[in-house]
N, CA and C atoms of all chains as a GROMACS GRO file, in nm:
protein
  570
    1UNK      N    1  -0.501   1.692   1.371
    1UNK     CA    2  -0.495   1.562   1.301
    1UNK      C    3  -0.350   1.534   1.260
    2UNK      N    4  -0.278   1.505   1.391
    2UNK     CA    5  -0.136   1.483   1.320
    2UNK      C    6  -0.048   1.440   1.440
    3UNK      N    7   0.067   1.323   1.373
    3UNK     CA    8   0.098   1.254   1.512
    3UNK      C    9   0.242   1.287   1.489
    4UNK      N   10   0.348   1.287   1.627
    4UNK     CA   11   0.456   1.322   1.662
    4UNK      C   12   0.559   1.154   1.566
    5UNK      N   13   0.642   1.225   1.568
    5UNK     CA   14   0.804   1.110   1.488
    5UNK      C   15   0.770   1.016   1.668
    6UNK      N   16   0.782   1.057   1.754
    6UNK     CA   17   0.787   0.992   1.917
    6UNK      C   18   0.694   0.949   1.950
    7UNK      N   19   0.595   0.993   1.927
    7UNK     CA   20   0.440   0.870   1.868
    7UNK      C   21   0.481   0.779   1.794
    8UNK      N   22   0.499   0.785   1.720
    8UNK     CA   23   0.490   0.684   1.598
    8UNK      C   24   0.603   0.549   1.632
    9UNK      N   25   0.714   0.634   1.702
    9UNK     CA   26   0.825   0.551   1.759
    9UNK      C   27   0.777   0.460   1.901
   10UNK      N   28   0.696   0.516   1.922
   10UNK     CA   29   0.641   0.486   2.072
   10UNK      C   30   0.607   0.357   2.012
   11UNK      N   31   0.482   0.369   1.976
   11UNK     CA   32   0.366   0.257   1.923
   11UNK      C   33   0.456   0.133   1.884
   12UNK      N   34   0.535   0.216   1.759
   12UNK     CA   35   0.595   0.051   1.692
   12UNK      C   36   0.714  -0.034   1.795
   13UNK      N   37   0.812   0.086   1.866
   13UNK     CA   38   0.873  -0.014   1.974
   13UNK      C   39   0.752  -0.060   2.069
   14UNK      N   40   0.664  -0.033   2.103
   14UNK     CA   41   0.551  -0.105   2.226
   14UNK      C   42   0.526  -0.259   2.090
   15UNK      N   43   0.531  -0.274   1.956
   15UNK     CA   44   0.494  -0.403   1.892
   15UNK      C   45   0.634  -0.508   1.880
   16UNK      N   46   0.748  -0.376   1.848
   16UNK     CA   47   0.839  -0.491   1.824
   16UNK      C   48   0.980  -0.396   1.950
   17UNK      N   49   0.951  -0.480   2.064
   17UNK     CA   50   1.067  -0.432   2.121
   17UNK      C   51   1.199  -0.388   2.064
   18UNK      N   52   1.263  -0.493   1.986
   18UNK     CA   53   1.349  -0.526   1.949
   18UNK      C   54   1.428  -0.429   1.830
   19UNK      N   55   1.335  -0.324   1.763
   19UNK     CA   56   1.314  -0.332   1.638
   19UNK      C   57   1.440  -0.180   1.656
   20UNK      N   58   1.488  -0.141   1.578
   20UNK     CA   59   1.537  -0.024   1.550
   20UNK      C   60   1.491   0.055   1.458
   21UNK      N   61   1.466   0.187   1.449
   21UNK     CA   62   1.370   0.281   1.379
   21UNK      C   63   1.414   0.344   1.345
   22UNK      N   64   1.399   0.457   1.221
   22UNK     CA   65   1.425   0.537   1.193
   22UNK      C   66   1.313   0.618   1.131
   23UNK      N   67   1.290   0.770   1.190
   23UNK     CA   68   1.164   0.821   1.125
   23UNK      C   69   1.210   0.893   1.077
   24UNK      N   70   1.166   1.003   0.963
   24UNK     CA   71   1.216   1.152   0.893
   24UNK      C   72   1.036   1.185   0.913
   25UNK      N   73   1.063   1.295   0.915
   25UNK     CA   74   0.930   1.405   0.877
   25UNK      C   75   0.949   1.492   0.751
   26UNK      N   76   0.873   1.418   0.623
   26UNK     CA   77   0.904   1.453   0.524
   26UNK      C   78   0.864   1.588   0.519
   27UNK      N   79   0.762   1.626   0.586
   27UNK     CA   80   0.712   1.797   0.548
   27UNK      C   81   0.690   1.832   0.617
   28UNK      N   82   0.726   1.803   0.754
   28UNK     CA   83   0.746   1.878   0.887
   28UNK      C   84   0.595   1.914   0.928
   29UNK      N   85   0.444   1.836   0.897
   29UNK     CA   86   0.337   1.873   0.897
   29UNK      C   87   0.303   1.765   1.010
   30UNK      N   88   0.353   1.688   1.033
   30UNK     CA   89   0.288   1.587   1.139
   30UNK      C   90   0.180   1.462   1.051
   31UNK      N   91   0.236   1.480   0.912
   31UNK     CA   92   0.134   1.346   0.842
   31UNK      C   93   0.191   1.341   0.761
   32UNK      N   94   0.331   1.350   0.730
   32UNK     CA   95   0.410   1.278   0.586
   32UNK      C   96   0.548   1.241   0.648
   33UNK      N   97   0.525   1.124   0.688
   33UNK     CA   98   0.632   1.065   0.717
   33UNK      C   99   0.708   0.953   0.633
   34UNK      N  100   0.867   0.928   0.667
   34UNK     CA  101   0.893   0.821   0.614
   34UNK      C  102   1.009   0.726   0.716
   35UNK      N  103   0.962   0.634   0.742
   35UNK     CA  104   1.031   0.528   0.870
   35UNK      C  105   1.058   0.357   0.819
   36UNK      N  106   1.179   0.343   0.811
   36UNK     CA  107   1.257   0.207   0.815
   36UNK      C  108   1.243   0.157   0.989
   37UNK      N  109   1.188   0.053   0.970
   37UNK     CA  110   1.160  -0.066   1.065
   37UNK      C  111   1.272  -0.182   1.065
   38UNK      N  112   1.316  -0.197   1.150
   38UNK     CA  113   1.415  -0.320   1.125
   38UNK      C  114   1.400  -0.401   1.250
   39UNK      N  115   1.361  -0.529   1.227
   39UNK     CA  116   1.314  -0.643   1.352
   39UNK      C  117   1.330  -0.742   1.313
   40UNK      N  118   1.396  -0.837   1.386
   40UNK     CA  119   1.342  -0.990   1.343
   40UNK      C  120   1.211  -1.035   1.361
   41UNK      N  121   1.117  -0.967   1.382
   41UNK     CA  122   0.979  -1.046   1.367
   41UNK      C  123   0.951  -1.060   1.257
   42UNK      N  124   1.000  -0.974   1.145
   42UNK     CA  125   0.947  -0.932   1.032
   42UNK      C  126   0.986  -1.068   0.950
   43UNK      N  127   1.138  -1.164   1.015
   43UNK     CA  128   1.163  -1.287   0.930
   43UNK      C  129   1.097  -1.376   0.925
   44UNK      N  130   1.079  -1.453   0.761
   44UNK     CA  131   0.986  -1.548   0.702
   44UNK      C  132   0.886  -1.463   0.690
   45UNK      N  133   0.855  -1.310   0.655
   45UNK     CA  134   0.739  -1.280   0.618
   45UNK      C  135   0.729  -1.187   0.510
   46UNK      N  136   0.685  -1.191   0.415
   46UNK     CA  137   0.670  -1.132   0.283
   46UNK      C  138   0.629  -0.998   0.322
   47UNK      N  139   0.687  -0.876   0.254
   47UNK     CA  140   0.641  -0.735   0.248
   47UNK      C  141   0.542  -0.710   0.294
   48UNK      N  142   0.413  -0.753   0.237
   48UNK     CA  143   0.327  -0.713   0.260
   48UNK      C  144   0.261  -0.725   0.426
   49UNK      N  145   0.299  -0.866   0.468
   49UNK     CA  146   0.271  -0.927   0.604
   49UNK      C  147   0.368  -0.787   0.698
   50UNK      N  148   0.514  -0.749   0.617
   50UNK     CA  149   0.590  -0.697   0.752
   50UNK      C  150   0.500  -0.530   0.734
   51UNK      N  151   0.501  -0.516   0.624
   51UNK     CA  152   0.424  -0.346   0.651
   51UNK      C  153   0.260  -0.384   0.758
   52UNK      N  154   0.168  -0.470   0.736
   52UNK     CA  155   0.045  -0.496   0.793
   52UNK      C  156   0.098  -0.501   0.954
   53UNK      N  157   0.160  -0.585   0.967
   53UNK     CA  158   0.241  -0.608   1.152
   53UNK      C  159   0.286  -0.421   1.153
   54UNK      N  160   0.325  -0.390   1.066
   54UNK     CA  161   0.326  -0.194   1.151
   54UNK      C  162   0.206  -0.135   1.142
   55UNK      N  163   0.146  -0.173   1.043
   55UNK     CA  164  -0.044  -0.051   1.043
   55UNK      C  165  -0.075  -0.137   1.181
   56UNK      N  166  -0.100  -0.259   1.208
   56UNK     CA  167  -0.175  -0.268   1.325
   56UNK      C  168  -0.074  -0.255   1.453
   57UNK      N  169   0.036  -0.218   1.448
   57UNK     CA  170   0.091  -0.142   1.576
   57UNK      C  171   0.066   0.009   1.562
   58UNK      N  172   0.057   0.063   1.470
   58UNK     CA  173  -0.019   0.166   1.491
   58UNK      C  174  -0.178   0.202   1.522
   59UNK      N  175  -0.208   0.093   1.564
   59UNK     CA  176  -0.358   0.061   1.643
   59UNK      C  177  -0.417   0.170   1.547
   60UNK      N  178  -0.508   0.161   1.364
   60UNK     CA  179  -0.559   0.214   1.318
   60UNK      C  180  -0.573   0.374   1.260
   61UNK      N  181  -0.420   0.399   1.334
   61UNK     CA  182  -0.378   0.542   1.329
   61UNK      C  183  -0.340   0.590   1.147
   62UNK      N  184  -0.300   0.508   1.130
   62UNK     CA  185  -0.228   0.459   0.973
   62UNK      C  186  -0.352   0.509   0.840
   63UNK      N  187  -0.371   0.610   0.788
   63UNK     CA  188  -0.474   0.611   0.743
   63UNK      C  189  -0.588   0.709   0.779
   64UNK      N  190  -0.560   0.733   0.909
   64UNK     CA  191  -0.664   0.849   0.994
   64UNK      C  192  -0.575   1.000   1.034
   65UNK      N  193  -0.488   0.964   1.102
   65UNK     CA  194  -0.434   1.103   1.208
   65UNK      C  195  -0.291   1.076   1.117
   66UNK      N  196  -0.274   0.966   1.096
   66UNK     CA  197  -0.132   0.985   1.024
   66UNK      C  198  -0.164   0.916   0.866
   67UNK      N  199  -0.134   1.033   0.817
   67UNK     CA  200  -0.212   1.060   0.643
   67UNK      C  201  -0.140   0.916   0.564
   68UNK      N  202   0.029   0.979   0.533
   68UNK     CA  203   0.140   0.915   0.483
   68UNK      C  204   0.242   0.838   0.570
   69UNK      N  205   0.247   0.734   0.532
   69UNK     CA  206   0.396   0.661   0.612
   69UNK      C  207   0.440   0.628   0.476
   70UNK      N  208   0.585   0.644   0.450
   70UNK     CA  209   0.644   0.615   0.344
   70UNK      C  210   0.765   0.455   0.419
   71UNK      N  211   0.674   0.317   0.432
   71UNK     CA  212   0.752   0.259   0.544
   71UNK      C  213   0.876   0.147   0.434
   72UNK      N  214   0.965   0.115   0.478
   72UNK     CA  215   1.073   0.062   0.464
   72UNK      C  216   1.124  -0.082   0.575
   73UNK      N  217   1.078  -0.191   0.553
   73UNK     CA  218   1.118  -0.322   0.675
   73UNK      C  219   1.189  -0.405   0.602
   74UNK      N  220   1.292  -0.383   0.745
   74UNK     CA  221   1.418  -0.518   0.690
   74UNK      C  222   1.410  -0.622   0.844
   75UNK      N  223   1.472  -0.732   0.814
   75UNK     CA  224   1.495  -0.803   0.947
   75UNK      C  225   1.680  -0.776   0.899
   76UNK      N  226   1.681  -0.776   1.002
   76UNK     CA  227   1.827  -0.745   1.138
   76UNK      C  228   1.969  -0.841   0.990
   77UNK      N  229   2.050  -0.732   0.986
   77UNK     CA  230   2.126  -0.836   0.882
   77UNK      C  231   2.230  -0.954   0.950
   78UNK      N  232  -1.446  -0.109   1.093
   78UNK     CA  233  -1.484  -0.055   0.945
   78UNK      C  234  -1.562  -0.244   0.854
   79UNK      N  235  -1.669  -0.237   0.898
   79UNK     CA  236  -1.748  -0.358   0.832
   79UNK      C  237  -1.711  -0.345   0.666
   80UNK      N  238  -1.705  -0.490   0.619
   80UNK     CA  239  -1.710  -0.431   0.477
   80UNK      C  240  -1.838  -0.550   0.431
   81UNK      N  241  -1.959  -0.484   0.364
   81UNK     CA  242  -2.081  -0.524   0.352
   81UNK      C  243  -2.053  -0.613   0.231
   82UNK      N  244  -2.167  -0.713   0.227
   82UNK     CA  245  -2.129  -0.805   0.133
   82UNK      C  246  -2.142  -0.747  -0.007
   83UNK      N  247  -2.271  -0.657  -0.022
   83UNK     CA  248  -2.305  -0.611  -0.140
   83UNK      C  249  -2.110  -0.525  -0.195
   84UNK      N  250  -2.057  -0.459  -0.076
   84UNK     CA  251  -1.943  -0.400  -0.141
   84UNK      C  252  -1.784  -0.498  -0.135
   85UNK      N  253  -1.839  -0.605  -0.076
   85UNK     CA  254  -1.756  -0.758  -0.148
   85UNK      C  255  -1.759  -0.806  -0.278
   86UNK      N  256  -1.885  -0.802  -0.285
   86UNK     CA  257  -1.924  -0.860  -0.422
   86UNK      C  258  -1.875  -0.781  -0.495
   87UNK      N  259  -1.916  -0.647  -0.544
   87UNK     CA  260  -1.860  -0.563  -0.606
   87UNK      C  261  -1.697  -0.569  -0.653
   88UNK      N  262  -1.610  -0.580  -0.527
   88UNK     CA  263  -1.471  -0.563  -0.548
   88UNK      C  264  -1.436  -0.705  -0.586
   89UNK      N  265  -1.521  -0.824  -0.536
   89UNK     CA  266  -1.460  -0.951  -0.632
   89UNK      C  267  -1.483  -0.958  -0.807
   90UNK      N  268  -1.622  -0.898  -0.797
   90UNK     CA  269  -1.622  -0.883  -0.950
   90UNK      C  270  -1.470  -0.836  -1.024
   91UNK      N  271  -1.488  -0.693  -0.973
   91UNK     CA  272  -1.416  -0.604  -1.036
   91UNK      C  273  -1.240  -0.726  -1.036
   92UNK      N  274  -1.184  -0.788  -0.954
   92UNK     CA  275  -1.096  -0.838  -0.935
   92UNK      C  276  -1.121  -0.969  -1.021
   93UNK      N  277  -1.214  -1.002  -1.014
   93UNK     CA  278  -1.197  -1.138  -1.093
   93UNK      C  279  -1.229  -1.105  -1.260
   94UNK      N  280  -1.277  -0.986  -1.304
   94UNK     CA  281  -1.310  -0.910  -1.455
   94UNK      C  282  -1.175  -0.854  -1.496
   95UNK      N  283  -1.080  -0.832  -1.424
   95UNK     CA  284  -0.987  -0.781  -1.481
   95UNK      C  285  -0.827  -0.805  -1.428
   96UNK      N  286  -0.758  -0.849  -1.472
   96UNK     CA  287  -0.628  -0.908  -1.413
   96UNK      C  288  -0.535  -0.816  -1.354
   97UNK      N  289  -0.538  -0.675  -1.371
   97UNK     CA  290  -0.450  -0.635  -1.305
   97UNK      C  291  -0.550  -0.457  -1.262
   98UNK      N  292  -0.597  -0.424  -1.118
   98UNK     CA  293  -0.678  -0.346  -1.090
   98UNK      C  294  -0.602  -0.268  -1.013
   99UNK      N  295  -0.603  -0.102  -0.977
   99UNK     CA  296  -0.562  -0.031  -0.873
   99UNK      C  297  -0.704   0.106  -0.878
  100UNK      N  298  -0.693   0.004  -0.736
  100UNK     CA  299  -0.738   0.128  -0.642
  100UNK      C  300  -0.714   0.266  -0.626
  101UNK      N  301  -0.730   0.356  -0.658
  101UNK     CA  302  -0.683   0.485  -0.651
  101UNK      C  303  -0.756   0.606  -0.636
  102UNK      N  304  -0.686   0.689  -0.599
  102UNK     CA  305  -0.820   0.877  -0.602
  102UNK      C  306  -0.790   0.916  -0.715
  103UNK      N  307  -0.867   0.948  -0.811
  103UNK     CA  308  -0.872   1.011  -0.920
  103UNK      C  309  -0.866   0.919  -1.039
  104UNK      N  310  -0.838   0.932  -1.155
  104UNK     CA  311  -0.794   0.810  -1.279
  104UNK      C  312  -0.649   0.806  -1.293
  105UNK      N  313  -0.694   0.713  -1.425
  105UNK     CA  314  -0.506   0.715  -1.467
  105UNK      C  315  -0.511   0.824  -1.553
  106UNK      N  316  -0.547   0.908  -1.610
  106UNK     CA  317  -0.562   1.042  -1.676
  106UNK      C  318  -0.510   1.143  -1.616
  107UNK      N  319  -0.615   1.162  -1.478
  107UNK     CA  320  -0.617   1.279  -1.386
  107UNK      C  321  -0.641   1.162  -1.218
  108UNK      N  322  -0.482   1.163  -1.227
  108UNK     CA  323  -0.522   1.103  -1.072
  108UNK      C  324  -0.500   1.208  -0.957
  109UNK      N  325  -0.561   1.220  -0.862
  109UNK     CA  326  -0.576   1.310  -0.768
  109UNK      C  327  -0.523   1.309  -0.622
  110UNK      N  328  -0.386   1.251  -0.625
  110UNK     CA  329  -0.322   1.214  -0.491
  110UNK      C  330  -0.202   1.170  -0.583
  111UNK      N  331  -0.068   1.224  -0.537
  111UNK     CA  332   0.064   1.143  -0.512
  111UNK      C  333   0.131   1.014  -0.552
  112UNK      N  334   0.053   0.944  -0.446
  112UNK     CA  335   0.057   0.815  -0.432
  112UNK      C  336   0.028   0.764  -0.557
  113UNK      N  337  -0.104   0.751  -0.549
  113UNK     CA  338  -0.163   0.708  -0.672
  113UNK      C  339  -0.107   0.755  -0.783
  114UNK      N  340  -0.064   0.834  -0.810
  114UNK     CA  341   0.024   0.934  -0.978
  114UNK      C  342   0.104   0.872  -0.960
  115UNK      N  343   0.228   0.773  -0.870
  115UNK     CA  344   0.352   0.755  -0.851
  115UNK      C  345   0.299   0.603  -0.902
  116UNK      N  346   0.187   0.534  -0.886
  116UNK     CA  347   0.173   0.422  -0.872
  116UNK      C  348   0.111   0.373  -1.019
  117UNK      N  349   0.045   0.477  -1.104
  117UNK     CA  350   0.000   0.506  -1.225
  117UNK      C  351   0.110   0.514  -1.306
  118UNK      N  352   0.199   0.598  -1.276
  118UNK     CA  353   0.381   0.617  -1.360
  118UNK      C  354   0.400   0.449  -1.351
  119UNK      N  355   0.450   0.384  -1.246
  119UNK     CA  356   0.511   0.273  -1.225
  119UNK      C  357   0.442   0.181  -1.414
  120UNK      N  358   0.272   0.140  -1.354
  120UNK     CA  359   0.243   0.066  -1.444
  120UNK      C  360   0.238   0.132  -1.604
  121UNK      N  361   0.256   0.268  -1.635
  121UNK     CA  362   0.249   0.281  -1.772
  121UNK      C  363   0.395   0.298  -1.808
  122UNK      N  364   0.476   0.274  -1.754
  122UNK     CA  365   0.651   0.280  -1.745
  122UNK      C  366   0.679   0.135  -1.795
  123UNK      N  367   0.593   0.062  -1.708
  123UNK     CA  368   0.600  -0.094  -1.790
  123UNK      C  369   0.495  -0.148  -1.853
  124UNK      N  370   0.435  -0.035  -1.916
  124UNK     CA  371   0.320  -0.061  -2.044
  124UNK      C  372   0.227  -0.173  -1.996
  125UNK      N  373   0.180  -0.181  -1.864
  125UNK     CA  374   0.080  -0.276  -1.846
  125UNK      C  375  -0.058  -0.265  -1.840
  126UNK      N  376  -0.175  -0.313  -1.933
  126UNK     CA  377  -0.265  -0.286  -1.931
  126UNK      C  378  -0.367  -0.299  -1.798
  127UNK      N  379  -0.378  -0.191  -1.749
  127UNK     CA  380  -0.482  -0.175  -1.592
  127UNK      C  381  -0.619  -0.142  -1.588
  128UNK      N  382  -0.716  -0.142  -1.496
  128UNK     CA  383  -0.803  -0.101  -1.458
  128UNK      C  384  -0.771  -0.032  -1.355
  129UNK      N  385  -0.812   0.166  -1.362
  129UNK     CA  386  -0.787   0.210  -1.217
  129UNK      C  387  -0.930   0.192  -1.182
  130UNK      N  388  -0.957   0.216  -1.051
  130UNK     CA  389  -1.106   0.250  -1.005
  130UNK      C  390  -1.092   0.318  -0.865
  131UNK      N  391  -1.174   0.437  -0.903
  131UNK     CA  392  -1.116   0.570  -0.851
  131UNK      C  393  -1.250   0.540  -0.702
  132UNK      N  394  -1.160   0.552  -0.612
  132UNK     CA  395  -1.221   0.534  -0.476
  132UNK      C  396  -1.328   0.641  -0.458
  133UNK      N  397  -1.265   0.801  -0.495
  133UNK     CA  398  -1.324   0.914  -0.461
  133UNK      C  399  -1.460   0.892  -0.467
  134UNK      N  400  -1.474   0.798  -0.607
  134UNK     CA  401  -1.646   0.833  -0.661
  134UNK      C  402  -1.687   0.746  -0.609
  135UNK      N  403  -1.634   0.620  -0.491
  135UNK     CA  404  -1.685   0.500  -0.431
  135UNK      C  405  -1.649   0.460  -0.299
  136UNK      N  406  -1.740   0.594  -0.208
  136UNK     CA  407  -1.655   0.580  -0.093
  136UNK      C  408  -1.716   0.445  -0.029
  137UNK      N  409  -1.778   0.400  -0.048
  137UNK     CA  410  -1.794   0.243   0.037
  137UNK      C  411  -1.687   0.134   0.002
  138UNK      N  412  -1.685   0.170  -0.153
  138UNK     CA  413  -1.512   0.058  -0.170
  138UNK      C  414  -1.426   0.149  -0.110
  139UNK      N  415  -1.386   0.242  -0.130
  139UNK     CA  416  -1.288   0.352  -0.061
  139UNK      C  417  -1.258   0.256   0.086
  140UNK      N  418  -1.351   0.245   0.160
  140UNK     CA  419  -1.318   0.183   0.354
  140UNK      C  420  -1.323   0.030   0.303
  141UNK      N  421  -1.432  -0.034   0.211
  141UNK     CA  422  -1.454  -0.140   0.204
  141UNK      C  423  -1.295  -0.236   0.150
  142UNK      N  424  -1.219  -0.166   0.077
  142UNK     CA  425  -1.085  -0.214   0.007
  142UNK      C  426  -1.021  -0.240   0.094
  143UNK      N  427  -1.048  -0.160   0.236
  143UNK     CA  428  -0.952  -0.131   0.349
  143UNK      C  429  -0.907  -0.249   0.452
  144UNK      N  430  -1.052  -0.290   0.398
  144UNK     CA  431  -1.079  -0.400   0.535
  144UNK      C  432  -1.061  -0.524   0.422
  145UNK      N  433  -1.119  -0.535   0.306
  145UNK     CA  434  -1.090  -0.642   0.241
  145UNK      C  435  -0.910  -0.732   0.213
  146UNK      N  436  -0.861  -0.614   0.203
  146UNK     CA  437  -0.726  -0.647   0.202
  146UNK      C  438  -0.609  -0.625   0.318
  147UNK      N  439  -0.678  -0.589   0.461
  147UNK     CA  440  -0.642  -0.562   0.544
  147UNK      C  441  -0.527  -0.433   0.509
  148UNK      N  442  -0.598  -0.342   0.461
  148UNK     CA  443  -0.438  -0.225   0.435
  148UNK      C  444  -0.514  -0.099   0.425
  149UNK      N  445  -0.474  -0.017   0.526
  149UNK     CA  446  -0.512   0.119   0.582
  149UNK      C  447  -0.552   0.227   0.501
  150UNK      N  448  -0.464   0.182   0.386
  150UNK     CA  449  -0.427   0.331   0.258
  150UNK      C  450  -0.480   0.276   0.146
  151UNK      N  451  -0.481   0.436   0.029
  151UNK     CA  452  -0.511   0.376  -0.095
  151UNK      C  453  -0.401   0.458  -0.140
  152UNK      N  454  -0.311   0.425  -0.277
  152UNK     CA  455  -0.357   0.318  -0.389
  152UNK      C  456  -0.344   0.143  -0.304
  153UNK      N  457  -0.387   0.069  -0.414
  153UNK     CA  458  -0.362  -0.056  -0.372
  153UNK      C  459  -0.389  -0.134  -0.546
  154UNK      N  460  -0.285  -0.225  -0.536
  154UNK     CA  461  -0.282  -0.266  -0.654
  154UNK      C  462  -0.304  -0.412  -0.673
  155UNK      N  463  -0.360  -0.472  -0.747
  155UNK     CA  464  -0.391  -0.659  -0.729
  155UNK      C  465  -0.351  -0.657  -0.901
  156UNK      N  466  -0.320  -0.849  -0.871
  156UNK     CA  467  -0.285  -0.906  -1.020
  156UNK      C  468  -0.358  -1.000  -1.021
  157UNK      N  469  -0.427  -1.017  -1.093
  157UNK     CA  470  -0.524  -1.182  -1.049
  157UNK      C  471  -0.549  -1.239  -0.917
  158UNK      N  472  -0.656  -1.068  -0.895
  158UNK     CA  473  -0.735  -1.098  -0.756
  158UNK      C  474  -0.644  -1.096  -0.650
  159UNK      N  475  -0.495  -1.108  -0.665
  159UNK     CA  476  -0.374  -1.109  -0.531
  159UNK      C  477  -0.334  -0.957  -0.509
  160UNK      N  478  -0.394  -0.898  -0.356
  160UNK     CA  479  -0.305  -0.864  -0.334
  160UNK      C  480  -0.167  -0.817  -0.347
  161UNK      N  481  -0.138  -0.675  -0.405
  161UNK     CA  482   0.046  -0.703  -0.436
  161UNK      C  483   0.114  -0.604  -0.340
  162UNK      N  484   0.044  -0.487  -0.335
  162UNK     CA  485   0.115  -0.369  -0.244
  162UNK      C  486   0.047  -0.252  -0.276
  163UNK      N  487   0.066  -0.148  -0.213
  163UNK     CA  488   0.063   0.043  -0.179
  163UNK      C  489   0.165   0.040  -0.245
  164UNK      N  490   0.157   0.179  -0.264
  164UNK     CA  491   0.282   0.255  -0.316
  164UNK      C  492   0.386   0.260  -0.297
  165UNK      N  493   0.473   0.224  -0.173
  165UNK     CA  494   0.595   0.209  -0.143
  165UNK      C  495   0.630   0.054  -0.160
  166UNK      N  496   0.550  -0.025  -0.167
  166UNK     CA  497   0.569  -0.156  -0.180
  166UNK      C  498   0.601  -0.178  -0.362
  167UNK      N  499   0.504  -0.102  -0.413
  167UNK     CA  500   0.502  -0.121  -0.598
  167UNK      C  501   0.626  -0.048  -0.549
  168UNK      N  502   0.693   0.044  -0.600
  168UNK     CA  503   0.820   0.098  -0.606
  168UNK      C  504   0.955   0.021  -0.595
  169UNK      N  505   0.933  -0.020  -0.460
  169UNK     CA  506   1.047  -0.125  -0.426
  169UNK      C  507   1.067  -0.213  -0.492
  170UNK      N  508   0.945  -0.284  -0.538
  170UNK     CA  509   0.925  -0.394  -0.579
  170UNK      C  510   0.957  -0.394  -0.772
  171UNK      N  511   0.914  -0.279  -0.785
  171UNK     CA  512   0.955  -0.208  -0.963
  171UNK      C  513   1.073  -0.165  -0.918
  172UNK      N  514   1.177  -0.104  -0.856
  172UNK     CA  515   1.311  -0.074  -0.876
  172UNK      C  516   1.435  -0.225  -0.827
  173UNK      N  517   1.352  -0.291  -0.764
  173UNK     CA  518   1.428  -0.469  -0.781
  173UNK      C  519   1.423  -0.536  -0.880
  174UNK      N  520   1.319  -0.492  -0.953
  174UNK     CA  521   1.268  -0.581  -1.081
  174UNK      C  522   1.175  -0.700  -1.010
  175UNK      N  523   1.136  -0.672  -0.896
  175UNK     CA  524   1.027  -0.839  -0.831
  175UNK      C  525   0.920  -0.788  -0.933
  176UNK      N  526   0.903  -0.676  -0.933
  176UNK     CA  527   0.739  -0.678  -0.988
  176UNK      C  528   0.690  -0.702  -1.124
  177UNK      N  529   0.854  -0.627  -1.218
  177UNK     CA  530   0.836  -0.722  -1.382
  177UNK      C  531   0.846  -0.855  -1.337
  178UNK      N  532   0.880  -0.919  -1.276
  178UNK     CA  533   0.895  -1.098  -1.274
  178UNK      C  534   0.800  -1.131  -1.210
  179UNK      N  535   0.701  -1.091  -1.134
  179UNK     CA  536   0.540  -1.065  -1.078
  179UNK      C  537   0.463  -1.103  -1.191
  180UNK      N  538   0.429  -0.971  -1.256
  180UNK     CA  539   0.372  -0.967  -1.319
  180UNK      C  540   0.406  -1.088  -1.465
  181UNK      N  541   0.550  -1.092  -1.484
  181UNK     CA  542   0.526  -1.209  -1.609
  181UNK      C  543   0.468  -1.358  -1.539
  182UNK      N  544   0.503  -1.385  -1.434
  182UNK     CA  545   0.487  -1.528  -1.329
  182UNK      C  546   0.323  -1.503  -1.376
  183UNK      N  547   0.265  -1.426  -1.338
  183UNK     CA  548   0.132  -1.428  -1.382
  183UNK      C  549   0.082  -1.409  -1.529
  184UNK      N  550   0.155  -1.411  -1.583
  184UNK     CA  551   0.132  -1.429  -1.778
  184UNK      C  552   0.048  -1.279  -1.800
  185UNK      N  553   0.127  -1.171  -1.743
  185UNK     CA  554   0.066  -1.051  -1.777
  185UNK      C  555   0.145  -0.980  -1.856
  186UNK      N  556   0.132  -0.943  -1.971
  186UNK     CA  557   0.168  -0.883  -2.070
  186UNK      C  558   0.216  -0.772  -1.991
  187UNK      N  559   0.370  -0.712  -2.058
  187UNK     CA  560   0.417  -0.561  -2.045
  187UNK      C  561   0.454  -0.558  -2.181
  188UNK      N  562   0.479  -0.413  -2.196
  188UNK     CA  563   0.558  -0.341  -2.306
  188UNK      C  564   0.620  -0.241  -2.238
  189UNK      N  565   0.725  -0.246  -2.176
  189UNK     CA  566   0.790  -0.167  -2.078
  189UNK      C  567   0.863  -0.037  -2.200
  190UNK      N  568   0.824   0.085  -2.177
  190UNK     CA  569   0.875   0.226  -2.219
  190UNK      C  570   1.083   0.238  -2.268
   0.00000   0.00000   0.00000
């Protein structure tokens, strides 16, 4: 029950091409992570909208196989 | 993950009975996850009067919260029935100061520590 930093990178570039990532593996367990998202899709959209656009690029994973995301979204400065 | 009406009803009550609610595992006493302890600090840091309601003992709100507010994880925190954020969202949002100016926009009393 536990997904790779290259999973996780996979998924969200397959939502936002564009986006630049950064993951850490907070406890090196494969379920406490923490990843800054940076995309312009995320502009004109309030926090909450840009974290929801990453749980559903993680097609339901968010919550199941991957425990913790500690996530961080900016659009492009 | 269906969320049944009987456990709609439930979470509108609870949201419309009390102005500022979080979702969480465990209480604000003895909370039992991280998250939730980090998210419990936040609101008694700015002295705001809450309702937790501890998922553990309610696993149908536990999935049902999930789908109601479209958000994967718990804690989850609302101010008059809205939606505000998880735990990394309260944080951010308490170390900008959005969330004291949140919470007053909504005429919610703090006594910040």
């Amino acid at each position: 029950m536990a997904m790779s930093a290259a999973e996780i990178e996979h998924l969200i570039l397959e939502a936002f091409p564009d986006a630049s990532i950064e993951i850490e593996d907070l406890r090196g367990d494969g379920d406490h992570y923490a990843a800054t998202v940076v995309s312009g899709a995320f502009a004109g959209k309030t926090r909450v909208q840009q974290h929801q656009l990453v749980y559903r690029a993680l097609k339901g994973k968010m919550g199941g196989e991957l425990h913790a995301l500690a996530l961080t979204t900016r659009t492009p400065d | 993950m269906a969320l049944n009406e009987h456990t709609k009803q439930q979470i509108d009550r609870e949201l419309s009975g009390n102005d500022v609610v979080l979702f969480m595992k465990g209480t604000p006493v003895f909370p039992m996850c991280g998250f939730s302890a980090a998210s419990v600090q936040i609101l008694s840091h700015l002295g705001v009067r809450f309702k937790g309601i501890n998922v553990l003992e309610a696993p149908e709100i536990r999935e049902g919260i999930k789908t109601y507010s479209d958000w994967p994880t718990i804690p989850q925190l609302y101010v008059k029935g809205e939606f505000v954020g998880g735990c990394d969202i309260m944080k951010e949002m308490y170390v900008s100061g959005e969330l004291q100016s949140h919470l007053a926009d909504m005429g919610i009393e703090t006594d910040p520590v």
